[in-house]
Structures are given as structure tokens and as C-alpha cells.
PyMOL CGO cylinders between C-alpha atoms (Angstrom):
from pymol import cmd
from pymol.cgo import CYLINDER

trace = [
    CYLINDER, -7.36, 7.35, -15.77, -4.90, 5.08, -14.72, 0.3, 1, 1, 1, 1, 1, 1,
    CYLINDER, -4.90, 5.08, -14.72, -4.66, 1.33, -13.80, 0.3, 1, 1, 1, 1, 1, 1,
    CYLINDER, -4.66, 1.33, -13.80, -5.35, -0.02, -10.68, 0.3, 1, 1, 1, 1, 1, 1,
    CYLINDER, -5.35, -0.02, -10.68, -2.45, -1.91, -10.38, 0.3, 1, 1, 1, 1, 1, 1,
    CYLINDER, -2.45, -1.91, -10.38, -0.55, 0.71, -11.53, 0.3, 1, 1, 1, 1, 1, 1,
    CYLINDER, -0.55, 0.71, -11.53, -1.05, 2.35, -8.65, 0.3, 1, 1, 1, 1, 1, 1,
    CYLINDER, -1.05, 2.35, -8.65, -1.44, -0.45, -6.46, 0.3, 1, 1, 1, 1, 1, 1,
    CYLINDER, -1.44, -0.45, -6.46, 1.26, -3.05, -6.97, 0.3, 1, 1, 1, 1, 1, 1,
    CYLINDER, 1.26, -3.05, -6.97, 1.07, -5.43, -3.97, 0.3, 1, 1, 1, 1, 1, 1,
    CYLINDER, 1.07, -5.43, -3.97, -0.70, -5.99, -0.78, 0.3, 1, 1, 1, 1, 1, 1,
    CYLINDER, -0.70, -5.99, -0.78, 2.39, -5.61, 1.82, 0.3, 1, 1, 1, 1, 1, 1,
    CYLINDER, 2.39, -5.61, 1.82, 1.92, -8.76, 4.38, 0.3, 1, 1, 1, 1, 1, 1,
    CYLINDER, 1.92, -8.76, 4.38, 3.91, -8.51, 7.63, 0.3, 1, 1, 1, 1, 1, 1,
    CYLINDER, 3.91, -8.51, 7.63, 3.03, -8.73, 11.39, 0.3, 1, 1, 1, 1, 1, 1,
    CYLINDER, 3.03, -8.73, 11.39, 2.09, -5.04, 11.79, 0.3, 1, 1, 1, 1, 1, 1,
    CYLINDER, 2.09, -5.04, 11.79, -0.44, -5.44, 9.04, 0.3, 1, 1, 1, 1, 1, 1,
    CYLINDER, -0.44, -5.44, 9.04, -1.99, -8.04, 10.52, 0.3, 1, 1, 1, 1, 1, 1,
    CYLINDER, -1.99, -8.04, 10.52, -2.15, -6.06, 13.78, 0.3, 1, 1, 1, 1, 1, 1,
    CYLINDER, -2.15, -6.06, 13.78, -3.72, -2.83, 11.82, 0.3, 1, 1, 1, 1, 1, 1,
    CYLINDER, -3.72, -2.83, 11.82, -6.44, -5.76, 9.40, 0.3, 1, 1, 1, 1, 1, 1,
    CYLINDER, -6.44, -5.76, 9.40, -7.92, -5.73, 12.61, 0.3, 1, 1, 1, 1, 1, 1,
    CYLINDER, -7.92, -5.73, 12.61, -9.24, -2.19, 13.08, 0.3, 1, 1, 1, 1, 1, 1,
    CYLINDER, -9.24, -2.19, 13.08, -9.89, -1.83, 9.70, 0.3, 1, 1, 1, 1, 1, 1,
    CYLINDER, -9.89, -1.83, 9.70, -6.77, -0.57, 7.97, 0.3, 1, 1, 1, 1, 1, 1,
    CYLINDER, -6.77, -0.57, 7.97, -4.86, -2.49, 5.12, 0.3, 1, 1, 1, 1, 1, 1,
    CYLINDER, -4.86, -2.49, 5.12, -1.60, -1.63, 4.00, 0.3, 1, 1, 1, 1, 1, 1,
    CYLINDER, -1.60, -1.63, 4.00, -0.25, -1.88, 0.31, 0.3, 1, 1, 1, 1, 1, 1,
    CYLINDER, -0.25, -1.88, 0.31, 2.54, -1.17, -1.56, 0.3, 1, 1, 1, 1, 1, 1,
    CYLINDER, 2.54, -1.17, -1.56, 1.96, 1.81, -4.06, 0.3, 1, 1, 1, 1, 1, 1,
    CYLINDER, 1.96, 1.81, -4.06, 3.68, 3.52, -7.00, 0.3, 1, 1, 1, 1, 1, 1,
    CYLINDER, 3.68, 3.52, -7.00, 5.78, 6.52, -6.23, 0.3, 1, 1, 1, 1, 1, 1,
    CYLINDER, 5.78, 6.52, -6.23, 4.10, 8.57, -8.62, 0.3, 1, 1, 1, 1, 1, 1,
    CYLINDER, 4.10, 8.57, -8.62, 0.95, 8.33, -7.06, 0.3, 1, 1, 1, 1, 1, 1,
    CYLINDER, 0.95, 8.33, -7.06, -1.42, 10.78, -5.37, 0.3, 1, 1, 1, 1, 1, 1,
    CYLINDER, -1.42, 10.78, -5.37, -3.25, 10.24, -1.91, 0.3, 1, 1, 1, 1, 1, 1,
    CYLINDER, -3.25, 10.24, -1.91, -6.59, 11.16, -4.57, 0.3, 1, 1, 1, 1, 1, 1,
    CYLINDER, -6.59, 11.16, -4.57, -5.60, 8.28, -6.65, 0.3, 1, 1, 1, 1, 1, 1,
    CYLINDER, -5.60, 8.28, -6.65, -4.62, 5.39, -4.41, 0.3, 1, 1, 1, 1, 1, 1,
    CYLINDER, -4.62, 5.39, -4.41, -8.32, 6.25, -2.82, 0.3, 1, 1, 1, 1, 1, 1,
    CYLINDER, -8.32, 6.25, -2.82, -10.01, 5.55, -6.03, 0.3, 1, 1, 1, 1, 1, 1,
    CYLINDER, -10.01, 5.55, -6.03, -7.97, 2.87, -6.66, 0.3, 1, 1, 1, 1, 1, 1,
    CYLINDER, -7.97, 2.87, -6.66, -8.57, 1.09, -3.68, 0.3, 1, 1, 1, 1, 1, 1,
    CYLINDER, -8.57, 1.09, -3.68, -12.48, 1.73, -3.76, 0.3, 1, 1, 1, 1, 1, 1,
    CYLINDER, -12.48, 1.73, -3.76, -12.37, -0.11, -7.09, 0.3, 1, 1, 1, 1, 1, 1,
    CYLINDER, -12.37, -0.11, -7.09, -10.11, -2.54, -6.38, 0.3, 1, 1, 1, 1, 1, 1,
    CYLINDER, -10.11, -2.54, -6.38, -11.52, -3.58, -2.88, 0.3, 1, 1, 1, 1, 1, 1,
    CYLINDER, -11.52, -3.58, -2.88, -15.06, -2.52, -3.33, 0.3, 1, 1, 1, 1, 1, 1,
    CYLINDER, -15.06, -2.52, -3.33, -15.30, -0.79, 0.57, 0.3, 1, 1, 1, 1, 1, 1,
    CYLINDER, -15.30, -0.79, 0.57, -15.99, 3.00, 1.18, 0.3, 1, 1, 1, 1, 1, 1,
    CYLINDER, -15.99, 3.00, 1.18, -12.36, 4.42, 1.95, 0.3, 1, 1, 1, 1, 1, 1,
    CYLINDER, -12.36, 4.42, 1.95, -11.95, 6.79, 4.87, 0.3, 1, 1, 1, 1, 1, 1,
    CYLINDER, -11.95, 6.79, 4.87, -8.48, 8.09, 4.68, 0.3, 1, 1, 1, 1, 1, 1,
    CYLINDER, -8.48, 8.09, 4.68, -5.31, 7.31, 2.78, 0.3, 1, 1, 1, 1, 1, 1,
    CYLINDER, -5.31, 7.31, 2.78, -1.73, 8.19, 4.56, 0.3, 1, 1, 1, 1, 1, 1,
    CYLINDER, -1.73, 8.19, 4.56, 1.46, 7.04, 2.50, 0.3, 1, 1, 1, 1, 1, 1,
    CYLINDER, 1.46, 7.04, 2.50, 4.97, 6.66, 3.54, 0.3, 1, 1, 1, 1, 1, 1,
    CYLINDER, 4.97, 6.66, 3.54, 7.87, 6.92, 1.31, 0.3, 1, 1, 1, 1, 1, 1,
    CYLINDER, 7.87, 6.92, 1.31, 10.71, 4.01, 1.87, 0.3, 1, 1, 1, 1, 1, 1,
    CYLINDER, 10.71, 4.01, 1.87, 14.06, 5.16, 1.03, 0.3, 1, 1, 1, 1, 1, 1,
    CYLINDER, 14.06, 5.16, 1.03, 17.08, 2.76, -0.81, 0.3, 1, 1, 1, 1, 1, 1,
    CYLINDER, 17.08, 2.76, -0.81, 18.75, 1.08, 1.18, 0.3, 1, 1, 1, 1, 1, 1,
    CYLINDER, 18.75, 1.08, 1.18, 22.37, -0.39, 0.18, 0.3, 1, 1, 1, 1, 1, 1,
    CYLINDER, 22.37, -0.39, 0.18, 23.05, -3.84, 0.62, 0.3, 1, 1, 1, 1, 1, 1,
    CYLINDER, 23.05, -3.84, 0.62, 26.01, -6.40, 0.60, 0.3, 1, 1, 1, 1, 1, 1,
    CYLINDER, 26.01, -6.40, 0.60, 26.49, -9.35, -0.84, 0.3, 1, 1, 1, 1, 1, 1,
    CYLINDER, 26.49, -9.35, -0.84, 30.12, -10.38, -0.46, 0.3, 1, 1, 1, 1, 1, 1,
    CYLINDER, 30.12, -10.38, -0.46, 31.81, -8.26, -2.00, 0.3, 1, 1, 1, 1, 1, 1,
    CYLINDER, 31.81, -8.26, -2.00, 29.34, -6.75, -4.36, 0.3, 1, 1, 1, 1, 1, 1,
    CYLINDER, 29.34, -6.75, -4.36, 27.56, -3.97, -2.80, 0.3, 1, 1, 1, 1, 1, 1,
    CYLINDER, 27.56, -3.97, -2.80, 23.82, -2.90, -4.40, 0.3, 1, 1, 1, 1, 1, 1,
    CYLINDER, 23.82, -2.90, -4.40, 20.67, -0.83, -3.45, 0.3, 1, 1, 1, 1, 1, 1,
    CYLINDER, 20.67, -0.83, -3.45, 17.54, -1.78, -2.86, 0.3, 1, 1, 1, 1, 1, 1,
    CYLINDER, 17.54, -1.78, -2.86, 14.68, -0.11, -5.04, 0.3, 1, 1, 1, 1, 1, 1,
    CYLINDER, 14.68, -0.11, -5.04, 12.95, 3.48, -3.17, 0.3, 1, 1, 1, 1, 1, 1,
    CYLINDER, 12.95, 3.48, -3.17, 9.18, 2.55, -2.72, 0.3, 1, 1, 1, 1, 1, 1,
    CYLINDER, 9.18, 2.55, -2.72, 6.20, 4.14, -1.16, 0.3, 1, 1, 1, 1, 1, 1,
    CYLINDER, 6.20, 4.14, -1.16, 3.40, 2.37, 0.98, 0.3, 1, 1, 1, 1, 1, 1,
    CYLINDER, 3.40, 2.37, 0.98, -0.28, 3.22, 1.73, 0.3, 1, 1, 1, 1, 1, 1,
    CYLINDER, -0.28, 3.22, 1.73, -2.29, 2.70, 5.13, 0.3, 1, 1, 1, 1, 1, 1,
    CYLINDER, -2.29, 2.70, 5.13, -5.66, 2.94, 3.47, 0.3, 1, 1, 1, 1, 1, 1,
    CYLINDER, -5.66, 2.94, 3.47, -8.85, 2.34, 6.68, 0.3, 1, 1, 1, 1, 1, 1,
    CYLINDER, -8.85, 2.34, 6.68, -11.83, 1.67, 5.32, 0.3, 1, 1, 1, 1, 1, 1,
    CYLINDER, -11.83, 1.67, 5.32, -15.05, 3.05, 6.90, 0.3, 1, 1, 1, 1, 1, 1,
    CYLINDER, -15.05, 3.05, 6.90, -16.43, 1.00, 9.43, 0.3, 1, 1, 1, 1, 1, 1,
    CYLINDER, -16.43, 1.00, 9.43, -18.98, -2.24, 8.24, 0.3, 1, 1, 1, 1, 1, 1,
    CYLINDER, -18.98, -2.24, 8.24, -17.51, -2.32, 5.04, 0.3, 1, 1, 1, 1, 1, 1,
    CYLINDER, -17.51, -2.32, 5.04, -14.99, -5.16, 4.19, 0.3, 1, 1, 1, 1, 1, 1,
    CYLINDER, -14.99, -5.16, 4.19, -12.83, -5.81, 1.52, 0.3, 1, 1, 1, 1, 1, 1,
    CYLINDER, -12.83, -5.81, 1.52, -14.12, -8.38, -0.62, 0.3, 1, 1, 1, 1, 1, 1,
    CYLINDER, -14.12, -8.38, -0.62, -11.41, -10.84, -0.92, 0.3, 1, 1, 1, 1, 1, 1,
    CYLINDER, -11.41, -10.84, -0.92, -11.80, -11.41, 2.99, 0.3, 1, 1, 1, 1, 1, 1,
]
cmd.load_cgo(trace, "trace")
């Protein structure tokens, strides 16, 4: 089995997230490797709360300027994981 934060790598903290905290759904950043299956037993463990669904979105590269230098930004994937209802996570 894999690492837990191998498959989750951060907790992604913007305004929408805070919106979605409040009926239950928290929203990390994930590996792109990883299965729905695995980020849901990854977040059981790492949160300790009963999760009830898992949906993931991949985020492309995105090129970016700085001057005249022109880069990429890395591909990622997030994960709206909602936890079943009564149960919060236990850093809250």
C-alpha cells in the first residue's frame, strides 16, 4: 500500500473550499497517479471520517511569463472528497 501523503499532498485552501467545508466536502490536492479507490482510503486514514464519495479533477499546465522567459506550470489533479454526514475531520 501506498503513503498517505503520497496520495494526498496538500489540503487546497481557497474561497470555494471554504464555501463547500460547509456542507461537508473538503478539497485536496492529489497525485496524478492516483485512483478514486485510493484517495478514499487515504482520506479515511488520514482524516479519520467515513467518506461518501470521491470526484477528482485533472488541472492542466498552464504556460506562464515572466519577462521574457516563458515556463509552465506543473499538470495536477484535485479531489472533492464529502464525508458522510456527523462525522468531522479531526483536525477541525
Amino acid at each position: 500500500m501506498t503513503k498517505i501523503f503520497e496520495v494526498i499532498r496538500k489540503p487546497l485552501l481557497t474561497e470555494k473550499g471554504q464555501v463547500l467545508r460547509e456542507s461537508n466536502i473538503q478539497v485536496f490536492e492529489v497525485a496524478t497517479w492516483a485512483s478514486k479507490h485510493q484517495i478514499k482510503e487515504a482520506a479515511e486514514l488520514l482524516l479519520q471520517a467515513k467518506v461518501v464519495s470521491v470526484r477528482t479533477v485533472r488541472v492542466p499546465a498552464k504556460t506562464k511569463r515572466l519577462g521574457r522567459w516563458i515556463g509552465t506550470t506543473s499538470a495536477s489533479k484535485k479531489a472533492y472528497i464529502e464525508l458522510a454526514e456527523g462525522s468531522a475531520p479531526v483536525h477541525e
